[in-house]
MMTF fields as JSON, N, C-alpha, C and O atoms, coordinates in Angstrom:
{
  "mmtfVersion": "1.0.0",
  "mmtfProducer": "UNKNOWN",
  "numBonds": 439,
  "numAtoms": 440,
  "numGroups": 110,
  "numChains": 1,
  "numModels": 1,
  "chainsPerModel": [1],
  "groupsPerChain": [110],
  "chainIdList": ["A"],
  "bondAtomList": [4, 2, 8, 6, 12, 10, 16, 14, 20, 18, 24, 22, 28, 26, 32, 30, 36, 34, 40, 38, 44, 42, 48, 46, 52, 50, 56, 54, 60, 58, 64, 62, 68, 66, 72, 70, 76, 74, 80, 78, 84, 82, 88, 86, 92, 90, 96, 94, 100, 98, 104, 102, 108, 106, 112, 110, 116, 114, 120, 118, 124, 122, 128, 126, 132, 130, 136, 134, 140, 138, 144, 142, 148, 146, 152, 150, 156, 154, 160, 158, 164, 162, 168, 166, 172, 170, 176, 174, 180, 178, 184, 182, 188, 186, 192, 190, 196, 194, 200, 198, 204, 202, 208, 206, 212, 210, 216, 214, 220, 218, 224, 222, 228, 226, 232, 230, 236, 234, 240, 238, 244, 242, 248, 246, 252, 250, 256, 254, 260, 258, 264, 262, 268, 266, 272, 270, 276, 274, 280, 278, 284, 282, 288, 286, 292, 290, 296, 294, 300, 298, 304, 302, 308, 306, 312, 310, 316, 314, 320, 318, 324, 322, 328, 326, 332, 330, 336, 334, 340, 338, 344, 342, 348, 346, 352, 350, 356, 354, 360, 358, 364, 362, 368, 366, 372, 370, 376, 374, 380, 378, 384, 382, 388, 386, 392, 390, 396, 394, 400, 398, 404, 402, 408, 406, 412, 410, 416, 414, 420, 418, 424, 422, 428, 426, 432, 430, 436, 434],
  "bondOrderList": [1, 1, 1, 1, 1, 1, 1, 1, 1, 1, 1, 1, 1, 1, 1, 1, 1, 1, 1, 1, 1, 1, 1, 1, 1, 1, 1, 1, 1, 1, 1, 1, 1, 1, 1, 1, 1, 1, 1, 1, 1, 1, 1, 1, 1, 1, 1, 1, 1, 1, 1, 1, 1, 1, 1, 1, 1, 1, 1, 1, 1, 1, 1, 1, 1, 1, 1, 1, 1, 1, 1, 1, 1, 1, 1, 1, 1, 1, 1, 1, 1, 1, 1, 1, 1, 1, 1, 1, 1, 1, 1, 1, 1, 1, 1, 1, 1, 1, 1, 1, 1, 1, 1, 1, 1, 1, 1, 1, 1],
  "groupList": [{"groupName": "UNK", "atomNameList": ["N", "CA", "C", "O"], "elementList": ["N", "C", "C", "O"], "formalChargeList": [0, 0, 0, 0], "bondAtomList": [1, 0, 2, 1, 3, 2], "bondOrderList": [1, 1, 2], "singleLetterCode": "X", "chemCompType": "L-PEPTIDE LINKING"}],
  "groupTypeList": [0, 0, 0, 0, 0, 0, 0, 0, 0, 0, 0, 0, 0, 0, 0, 0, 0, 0, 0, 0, 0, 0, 0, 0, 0, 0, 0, 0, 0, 0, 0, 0, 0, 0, 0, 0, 0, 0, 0, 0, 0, 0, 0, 0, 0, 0, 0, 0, 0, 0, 0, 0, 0, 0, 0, 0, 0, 0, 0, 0, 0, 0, 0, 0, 0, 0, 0, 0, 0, 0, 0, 0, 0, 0, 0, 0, 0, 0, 0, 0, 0, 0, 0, 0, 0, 0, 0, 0, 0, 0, 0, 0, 0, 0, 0, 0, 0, 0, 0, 0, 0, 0, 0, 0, 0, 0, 0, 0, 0, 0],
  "groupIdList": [1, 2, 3, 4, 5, 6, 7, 8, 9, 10, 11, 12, 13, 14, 15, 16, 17, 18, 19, 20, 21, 22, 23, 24, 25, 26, 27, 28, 29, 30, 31, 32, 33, 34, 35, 36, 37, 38, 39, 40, 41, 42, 43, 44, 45, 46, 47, 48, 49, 50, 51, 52, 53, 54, 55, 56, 57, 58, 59, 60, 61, 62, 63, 64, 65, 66, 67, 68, 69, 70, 71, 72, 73, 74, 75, 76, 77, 78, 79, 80, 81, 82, 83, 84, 85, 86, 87, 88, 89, 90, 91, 92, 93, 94, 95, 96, 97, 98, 99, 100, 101, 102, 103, 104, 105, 106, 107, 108, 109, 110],
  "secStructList": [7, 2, 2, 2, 2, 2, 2, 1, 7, 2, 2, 2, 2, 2, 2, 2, 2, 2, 2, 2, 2, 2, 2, 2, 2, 2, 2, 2, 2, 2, 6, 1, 2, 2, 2, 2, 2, 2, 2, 2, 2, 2, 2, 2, 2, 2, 2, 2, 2, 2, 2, 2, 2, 2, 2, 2, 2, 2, 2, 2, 2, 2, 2, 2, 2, 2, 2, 2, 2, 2, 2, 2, 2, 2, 2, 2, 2, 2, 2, 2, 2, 2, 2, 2, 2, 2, 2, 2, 2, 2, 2, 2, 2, 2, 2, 2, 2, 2, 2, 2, 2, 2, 2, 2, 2, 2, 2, 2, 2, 7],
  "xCoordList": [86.738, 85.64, 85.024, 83.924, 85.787, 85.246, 84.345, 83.338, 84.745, 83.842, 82.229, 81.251, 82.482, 80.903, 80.432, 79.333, 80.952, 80.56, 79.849, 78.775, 80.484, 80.089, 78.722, 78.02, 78.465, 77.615, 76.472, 75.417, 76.588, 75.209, 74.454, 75.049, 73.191, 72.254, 71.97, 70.893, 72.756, 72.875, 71.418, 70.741, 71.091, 69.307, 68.579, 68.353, 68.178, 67.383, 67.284, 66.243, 69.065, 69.473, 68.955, 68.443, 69.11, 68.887, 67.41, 67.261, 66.073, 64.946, 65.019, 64.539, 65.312, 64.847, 64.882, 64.129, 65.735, 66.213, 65.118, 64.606, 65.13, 64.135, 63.337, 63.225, 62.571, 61.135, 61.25, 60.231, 62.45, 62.882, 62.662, 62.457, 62.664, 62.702, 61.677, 61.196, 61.063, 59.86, 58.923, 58.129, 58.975, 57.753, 58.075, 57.373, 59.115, 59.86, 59.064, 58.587, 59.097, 58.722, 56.941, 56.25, 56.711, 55.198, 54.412, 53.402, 55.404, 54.747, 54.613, 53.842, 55.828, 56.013, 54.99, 54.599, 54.687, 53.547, 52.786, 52.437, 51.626, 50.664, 50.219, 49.063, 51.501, 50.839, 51.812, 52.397, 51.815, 51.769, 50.84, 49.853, 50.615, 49.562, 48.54, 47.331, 49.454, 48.447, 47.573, 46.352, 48.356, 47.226, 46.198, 45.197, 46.423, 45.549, 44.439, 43.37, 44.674, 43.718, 42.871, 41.704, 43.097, 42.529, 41.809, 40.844, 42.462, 41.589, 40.059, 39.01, 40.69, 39.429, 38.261, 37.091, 38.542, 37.621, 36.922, 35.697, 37.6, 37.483, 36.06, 34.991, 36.274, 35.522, 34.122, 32.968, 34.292, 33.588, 32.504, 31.318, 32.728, 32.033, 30.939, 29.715, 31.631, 31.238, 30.421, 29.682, 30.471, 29.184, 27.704, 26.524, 28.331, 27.405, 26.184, 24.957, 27.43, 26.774, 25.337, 24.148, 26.297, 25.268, 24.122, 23.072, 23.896, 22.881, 22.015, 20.893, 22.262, 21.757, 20.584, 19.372, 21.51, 20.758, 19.862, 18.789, 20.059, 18.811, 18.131, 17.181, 17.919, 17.185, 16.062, 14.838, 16.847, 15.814, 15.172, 13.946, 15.865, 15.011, 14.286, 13.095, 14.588, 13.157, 11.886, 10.898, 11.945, 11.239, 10.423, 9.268, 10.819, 10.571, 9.901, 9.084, 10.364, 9.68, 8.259, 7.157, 8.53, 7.002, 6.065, 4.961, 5.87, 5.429, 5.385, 5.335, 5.392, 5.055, 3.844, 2.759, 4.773, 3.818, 2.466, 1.524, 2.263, 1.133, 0.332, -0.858, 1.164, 0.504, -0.277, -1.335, 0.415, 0.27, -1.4, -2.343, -1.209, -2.39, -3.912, -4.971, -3.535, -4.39, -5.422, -6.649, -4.349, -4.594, -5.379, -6.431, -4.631, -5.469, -6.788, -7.656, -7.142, -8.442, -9.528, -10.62, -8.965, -9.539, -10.324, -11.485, -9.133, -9.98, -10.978, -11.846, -10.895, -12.126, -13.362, -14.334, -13.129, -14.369, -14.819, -15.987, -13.966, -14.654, -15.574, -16.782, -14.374, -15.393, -16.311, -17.018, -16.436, -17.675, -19.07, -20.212, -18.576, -19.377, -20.266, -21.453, -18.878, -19.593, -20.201, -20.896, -20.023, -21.126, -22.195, -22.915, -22.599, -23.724, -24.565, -25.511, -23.675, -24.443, -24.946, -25.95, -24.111, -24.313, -26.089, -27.099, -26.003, -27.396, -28.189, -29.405, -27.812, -29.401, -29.909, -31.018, -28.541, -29.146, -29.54, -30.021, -29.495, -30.05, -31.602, -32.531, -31.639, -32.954, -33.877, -34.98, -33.483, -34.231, -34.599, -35.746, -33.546, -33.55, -35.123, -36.23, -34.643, -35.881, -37.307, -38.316, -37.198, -38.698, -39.135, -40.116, -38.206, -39.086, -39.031, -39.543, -38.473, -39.142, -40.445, -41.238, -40.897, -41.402, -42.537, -43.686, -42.438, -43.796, -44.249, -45.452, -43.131, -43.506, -44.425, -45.495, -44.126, -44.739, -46.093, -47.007, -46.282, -47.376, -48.693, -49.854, -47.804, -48.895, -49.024, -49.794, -48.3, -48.522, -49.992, -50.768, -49.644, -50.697, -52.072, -52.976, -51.926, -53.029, -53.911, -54.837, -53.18, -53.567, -54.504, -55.716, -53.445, -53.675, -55.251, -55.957, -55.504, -56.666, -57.86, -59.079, -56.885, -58.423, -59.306, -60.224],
  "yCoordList": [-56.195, -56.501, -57.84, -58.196, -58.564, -59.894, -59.697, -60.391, -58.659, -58.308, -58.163, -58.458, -57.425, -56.679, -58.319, -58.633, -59.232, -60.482, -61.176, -61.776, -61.014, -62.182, -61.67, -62.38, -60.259, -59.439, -59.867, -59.895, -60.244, -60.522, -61.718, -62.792, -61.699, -63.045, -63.702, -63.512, -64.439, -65.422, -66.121, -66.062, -66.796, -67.327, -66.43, -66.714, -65.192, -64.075, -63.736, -63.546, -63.637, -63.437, -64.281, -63.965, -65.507, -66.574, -66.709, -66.971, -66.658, -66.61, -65.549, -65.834, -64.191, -63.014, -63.256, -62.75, -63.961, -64.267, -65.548, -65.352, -66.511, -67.714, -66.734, -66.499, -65.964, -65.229, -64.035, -63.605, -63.65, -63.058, -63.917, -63.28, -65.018, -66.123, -66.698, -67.057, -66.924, -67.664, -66.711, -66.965, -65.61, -64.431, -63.807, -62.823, -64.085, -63.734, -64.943, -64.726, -65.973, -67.228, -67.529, -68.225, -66.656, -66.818, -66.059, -66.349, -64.863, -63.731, -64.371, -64.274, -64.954, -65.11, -66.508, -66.642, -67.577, -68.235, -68.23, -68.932, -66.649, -66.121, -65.332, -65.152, -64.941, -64.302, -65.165, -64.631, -66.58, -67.124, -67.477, -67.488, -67.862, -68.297, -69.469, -69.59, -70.252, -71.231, -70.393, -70.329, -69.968, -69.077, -68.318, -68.315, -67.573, -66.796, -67.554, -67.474, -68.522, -69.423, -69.964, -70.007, -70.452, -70.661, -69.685, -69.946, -68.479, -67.43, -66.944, -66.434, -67.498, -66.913, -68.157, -67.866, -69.091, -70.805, -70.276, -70.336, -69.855, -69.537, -68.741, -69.164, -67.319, -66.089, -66.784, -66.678, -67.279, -67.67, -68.582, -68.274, -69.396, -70.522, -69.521, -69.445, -69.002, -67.4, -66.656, -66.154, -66.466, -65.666, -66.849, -66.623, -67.982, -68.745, -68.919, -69.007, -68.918, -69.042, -68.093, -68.283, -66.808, -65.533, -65.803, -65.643, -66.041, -66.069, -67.076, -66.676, -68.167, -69.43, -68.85, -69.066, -67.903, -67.457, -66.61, -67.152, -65.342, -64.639, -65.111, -64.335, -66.028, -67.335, -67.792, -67.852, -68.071, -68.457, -67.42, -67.489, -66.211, -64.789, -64.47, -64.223, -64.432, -64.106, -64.483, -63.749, -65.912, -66.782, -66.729, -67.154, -66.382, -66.206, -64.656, -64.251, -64.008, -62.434, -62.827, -62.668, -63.305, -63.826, -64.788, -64.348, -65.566, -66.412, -65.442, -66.268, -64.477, -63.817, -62.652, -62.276, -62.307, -61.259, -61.957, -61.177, -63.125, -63.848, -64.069, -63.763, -64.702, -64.391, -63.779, -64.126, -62.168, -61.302, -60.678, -60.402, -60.647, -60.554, -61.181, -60.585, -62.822, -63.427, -63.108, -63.004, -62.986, -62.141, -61.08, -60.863, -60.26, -58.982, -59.11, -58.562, -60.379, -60.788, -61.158, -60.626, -62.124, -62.711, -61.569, -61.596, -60.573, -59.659, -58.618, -58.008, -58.417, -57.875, -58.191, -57.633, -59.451, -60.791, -60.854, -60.556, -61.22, -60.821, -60.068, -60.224, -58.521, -57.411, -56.971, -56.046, -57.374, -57.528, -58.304, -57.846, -59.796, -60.455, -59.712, -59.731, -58.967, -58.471, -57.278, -56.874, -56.379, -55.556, -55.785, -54.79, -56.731, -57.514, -57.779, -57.176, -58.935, -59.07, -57.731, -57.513, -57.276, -55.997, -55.397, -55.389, -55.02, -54.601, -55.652, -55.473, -56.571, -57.486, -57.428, -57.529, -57.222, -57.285, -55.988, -55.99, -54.278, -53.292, -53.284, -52.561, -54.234, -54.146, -55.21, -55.341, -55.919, -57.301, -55.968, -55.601, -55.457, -54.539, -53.615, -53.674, -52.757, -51.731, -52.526, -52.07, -53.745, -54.554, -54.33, -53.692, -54.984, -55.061, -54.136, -54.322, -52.827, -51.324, -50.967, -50.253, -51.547, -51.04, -52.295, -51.97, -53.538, -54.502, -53.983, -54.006, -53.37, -52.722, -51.522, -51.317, -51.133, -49.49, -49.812, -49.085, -50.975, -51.17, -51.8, -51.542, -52.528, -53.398, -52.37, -52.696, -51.128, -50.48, -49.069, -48.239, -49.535, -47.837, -48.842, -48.378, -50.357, -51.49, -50.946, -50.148, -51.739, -51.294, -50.189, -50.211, -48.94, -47.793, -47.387, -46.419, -48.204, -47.531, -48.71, -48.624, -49.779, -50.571, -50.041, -50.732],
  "zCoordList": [-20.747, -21.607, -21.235, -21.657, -20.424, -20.565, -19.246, -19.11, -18.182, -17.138, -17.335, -16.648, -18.91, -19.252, -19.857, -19.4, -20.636, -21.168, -19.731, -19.756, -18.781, -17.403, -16.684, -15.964, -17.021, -16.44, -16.989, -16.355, -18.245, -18.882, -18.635, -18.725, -18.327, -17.915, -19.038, -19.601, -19.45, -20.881, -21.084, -22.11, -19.877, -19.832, -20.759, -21.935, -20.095, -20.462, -21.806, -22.434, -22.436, -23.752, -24.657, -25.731, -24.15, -25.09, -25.264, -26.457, -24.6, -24.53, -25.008, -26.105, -25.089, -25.73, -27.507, -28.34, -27.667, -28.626, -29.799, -30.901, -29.105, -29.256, -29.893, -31.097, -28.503, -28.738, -30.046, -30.586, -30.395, -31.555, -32.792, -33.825, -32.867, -34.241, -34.321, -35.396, -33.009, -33.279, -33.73, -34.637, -33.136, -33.939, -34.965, -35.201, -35.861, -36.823, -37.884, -38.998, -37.291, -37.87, -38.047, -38.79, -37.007, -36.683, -37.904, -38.545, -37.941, -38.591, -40.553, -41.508, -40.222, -41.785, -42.394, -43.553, -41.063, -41.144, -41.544, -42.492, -40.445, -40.303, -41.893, -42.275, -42.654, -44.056, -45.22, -46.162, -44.899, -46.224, -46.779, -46.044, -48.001, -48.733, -48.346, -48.541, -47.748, -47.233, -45.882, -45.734, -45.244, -44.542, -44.7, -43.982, -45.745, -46.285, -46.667, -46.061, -47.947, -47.563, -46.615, -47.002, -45.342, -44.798, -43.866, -43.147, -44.004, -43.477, -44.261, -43.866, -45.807, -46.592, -46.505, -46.254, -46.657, -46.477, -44.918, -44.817, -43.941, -42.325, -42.48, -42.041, -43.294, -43.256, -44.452, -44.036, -45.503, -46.726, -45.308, -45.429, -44.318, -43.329, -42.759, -42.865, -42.299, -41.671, -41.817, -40.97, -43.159, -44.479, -44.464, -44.197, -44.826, -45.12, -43.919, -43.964, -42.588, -41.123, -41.177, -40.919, -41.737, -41.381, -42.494, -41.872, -43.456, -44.382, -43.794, -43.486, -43.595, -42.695, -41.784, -41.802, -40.85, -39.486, -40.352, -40.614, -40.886, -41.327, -41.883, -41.974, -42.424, -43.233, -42.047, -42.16, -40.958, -39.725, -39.329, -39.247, -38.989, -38.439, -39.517, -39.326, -40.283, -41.398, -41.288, -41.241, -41.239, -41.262, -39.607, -39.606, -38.663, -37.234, -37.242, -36.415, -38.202, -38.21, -38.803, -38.277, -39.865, -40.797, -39.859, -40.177, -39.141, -38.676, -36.965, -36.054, -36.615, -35.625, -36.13, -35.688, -37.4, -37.84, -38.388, -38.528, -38.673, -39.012, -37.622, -37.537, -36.375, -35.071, -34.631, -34.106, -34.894, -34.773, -35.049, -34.307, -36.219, -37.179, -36.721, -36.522, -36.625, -35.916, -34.824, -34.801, -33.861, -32.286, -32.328, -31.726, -33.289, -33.449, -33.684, -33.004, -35.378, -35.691, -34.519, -34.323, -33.866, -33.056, -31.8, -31.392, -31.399, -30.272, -31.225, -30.6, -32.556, -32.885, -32.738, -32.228, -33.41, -33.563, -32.005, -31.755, -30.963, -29.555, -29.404, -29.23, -29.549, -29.423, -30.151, -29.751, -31.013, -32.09, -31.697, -31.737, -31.253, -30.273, -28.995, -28.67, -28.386, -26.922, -27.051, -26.118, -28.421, -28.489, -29.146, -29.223, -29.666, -30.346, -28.458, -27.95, -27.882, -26.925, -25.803, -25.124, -25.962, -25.322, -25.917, -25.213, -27.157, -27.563, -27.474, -27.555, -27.344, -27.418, -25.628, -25.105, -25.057, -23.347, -22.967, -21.833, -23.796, -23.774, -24.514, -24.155, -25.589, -25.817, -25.394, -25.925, -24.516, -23.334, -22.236, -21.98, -21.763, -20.844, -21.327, -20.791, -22.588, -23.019, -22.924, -22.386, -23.523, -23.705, -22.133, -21.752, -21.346, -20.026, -19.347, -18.243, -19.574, -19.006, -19.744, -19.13, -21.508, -21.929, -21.476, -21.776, -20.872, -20.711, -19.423, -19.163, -18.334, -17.06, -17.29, -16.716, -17.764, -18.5, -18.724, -18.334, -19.395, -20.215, -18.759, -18.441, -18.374, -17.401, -16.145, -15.242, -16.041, -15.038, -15.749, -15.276, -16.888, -17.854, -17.178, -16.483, -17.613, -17.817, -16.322, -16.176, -15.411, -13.821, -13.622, -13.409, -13.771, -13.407, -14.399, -14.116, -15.377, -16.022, -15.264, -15.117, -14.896, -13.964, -12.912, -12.47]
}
């Protein structure tokens, strides 16, 4: 028997062992009360974090969508502009087919 005692790697044993108590120890750490606590203070930081941030994205959604809006205003008002100018340079255009017209009837009856 004392053969099978000498056989054994006592190092190995003894670290298997440690690592037996300390996670025995860890575990019982990890869910005491003071832990818990600080898991809930941890997660409660957490919450607050997240309300914080959507607080900013909100505020970044609203202030794009106002952009937004703008931009849009603005290329109407353009194109509103450029078809205004548009008819006034179709009826510059008509006048002087219709002053050509006229000074050519003029001529032609001289």
């Amino acid at each position: 028997m004392l053969d099978c005692l000498k056989a054994i790697n006592w190092k190995k044993t003894g670290l298997f062992a440690a690592g037996v108590a300390f996670g025995t120890a860890g575990i019982k750490i990890l869910s005491s009360d003071d832990a818990k606590n600080v898991y809930s203070n941890c997660t409660a930081a957490v919450l607050r974090a997240k309300d914080c941030v959507m607080n900013v994205v909100s505020t970044v959604q609203e202030n794009a969508e106002d952009i937004y809006a703008e931009a849009v205003e603005i290329n109407e008002e353009r194109a509103a502009k450029k078809e205004c100018f548009e008819d006034e340079a179709d009826d510059d255009d008509f006048e002087e087919v219709e002053n050509e017209a006229d000074a050519e009837a003029a001529a032609d009856a001289e």
